[in-house]
C-alpha positions in Angstrom: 63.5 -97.4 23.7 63.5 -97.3 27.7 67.7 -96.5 27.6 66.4 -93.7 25.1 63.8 -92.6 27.5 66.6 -92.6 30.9 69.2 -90.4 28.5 66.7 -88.4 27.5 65.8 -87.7 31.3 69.1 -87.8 32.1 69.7 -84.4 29.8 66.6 -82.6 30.7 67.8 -82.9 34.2 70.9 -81.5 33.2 69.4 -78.7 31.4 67.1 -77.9 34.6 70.1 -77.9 36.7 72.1 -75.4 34.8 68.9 -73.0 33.8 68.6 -73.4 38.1 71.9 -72.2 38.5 71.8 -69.5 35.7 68.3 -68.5 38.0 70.3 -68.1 40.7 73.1 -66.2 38.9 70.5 -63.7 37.9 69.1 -63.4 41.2 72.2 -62.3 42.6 72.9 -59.7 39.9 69.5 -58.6 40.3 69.9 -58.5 43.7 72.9 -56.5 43.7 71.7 -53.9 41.1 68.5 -53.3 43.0 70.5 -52.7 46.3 73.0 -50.3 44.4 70.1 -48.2 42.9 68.5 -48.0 46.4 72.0 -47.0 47.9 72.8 -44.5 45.5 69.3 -43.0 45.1 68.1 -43.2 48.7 64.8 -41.1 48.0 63.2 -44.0 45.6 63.2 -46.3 48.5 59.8 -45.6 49.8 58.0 -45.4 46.1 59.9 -49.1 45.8 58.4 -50.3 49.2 54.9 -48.8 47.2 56.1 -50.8 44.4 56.8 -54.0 45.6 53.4 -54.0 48.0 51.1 -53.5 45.1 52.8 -56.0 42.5 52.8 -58.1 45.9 48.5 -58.1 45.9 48.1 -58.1 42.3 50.1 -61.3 41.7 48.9 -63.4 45.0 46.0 -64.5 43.4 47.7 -66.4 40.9 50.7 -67.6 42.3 48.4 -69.1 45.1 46.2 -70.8 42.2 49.7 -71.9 40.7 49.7 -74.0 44.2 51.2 -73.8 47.7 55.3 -74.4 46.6 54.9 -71.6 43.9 53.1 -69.4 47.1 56.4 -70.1 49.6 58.6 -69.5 46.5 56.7 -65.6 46.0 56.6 -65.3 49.4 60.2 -65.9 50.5 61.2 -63.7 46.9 59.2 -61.0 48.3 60.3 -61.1 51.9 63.8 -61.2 49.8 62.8 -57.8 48.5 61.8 -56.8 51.2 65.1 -57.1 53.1 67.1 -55.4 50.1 65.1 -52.5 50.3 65.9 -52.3 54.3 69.4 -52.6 53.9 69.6 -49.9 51.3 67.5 -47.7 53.6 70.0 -48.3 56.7 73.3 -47.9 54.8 71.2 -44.7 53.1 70.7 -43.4 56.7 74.1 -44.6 57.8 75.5 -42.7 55.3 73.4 -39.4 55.9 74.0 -39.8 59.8 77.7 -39.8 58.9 77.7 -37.1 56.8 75.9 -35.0 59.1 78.5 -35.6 61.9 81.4 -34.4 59.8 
Protein backbone atom coordinates (compact mmCIF):
# COMPACT_ATOMS: atom_id res chain seq x y z
CA UNK A 1 0.00 0.00 0.00
CA UNK A 2 2.86 2.56 0.93
CA UNK A 3 4.80 1.62 -2.72
CA UNK A 4 1.15 2.44 -4.02
CA UNK A 5 1.02 5.67 -2.12
CA UNK A 6 5.08 6.86 -3.44
CA UNK A 7 3.84 5.95 -7.30
CA UNK A 8 1.01 7.60 -6.89
CA UNK A 9 2.91 10.74 -5.59
CA UNK A 10 5.42 10.05 -7.84
CA UNK A 11 2.74 10.78 -10.92
CA UNK A 12 0.99 13.65 -9.41
CA UNK A 13 4.32 15.28 -9.24
CA UNK A 14 4.68 14.57 -12.70
CA UNK A 15 1.49 15.90 -13.78
CA UNK A 16 2.17 19.23 -11.66
CA UNK A 17 5.42 19.53 -13.36
CA UNK A 18 4.15 19.47 -16.85
CA UNK A 19 0.64 21.56 -16.14
CA UNK A 20 3.78 24.05 -14.53
CA UNK A 21 5.50 24.02 -17.73
CA UNK A 22 2.32 24.19 -19.91
CA UNK A 23 1.60 27.54 -17.28
CA UNK A 24 4.50 28.88 -18.40
CA UNK A 25 4.02 28.08 -22.11
CA UNK A 26 0.86 30.02 -21.87
CA UNK A 27 2.35 32.83 -20.19
CA UNK A 28 4.67 33.41 -22.78
CA UNK A 29 2.14 33.34 -25.62
CA UNK A 30 0.08 35.43 -23.57
CA UNK A 31 2.71 37.53 -23.06
CA UNK A 32 3.60 37.98 -26.54
CA UNK A 33 0.06 38.52 -27.84
CA UNK A 34 -0.63 41.22 -25.29
CA UNK A 35 2.66 43.02 -26.36
CA UNK A 36 1.74 42.72 -30.19
CA UNK A 37 -1.82 44.11 -29.61
CA UNK A 38 -0.30 47.04 -27.61
CA UNK A 39 2.39 47.59 -30.48
CA UNK A 40 0.14 47.49 -33.23
CA UNK A 41 -2.75 49.47 -31.51
CA UNK A 42 -0.71 51.97 -29.66
CA UNK A 43 -3.89 54.11 -28.54
CA UNK A 44 -5.39 51.07 -26.18
CA UNK A 45 -2.37 51.34 -24.05
CA UNK A 46 -3.56 53.82 -21.59
CA UNK A 47 -7.35 52.24 -21.28
CA UNK A 48 -5.08 48.77 -20.63
CA UNK A 49 -2.94 50.68 -17.89
CA UNK A 50 -6.93 51.53 -16.64
CA UNK A 51 -7.51 48.01 -17.06
CA UNK A 52 -4.96 46.31 -15.34
CA UNK A 53 -5.22 48.99 -12.16
CA UNK A 54 -8.76 48.23 -11.46
CA UNK A 55 -8.66 44.27 -11.92
CA UNK A 56 -5.37 44.98 -9.74
CA UNK A 57 -7.80 46.48 -6.52
CA UNK A 58 -10.65 44.30 -7.10
CA UNK A 59 -8.70 40.98 -6.82
CA UNK A 60 -6.12 42.01 -3.91
CA UNK A 61 -8.46 41.21 -1.45
CA UNK A 62 -8.66 37.77 -2.22
CA UNK A 63 -5.43 36.80 -3.36
CA UNK A 64 -4.03 38.32 -0.09
CA UNK A 65 -6.70 36.02 1.87
CA UNK A 66 -5.47 33.10 -0.50
CA UNK A 67 -2.07 33.87 1.66
CA UNK A 68 1.26 35.74 1.31
CA UNK A 69 3.00 33.29 -1.76
CA UNK A 70 -0.29 33.63 -3.75
CA UNK A 71 0.12 37.77 -2.97
CA UNK A 72 4.01 37.80 -4.36
CA UNK A 73 2.80 35.44 -7.19
CA UNK A 74 -0.21 38.51 -8.18
CA UNK A 75 2.13 40.90 -7.41
CA UNK A 76 5.16 40.00 -9.58
CA UNK A 77 2.20 38.92 -12.57
CA UNK A 78 1.09 42.36 -12.23
CA UNK A 79 4.40 44.22 -12.18
CA UNK A 80 4.80 41.60 -15.25
CA UNK A 81 1.97 43.43 -16.88
CA UNK A 82 2.98 46.30 -16.03
CA UNK A 83 6.29 46.12 -17.86
CA UNK A 84 4.57 44.73 -21.19
CA UNK A 85 2.46 47.55 -21.35
CA UNK A 86 5.81 49.96 -21.08
CA UNK A 87 7.53 48.39 -23.63
CA UNK A 88 4.74 48.47 -26.05
CA UNK A 89 4.35 52.19 -25.15
CA UNK A 90 8.27 52.87 -25.95
CA UNK A 91 8.52 50.85 -29.12
CA UNK A 92 4.87 52.73 -29.95
CA UNK A 93 6.63 56.12 -29.41
CA UNK A 94 9.81 54.79 -31.03
CA UNK A 95 7.97 54.07 -33.83
CA UNK A 96 6.02 57.40 -34.07
CA UNK A 97 9.32 59.50 -33.28
CA UNK A 98 10.73 57.59 -36.32
CA UNK A 99 8.18 58.12 -38.48
CA UNK A 100 7.98 61.68 -37.74
CA UNK A 101 11.66 62.14 -38.65
CA UNK A 102 11.31 60.72 -42.16
Amino acid sequence: MEKEVERFAGKVSDINAVLEGLQAANQVTLDALVLAMLTTNPQIIGPMRGLIAKMEREVLGSVADAGELATISYSNRIADVYGLIDRAEKAALGEAEGGASE
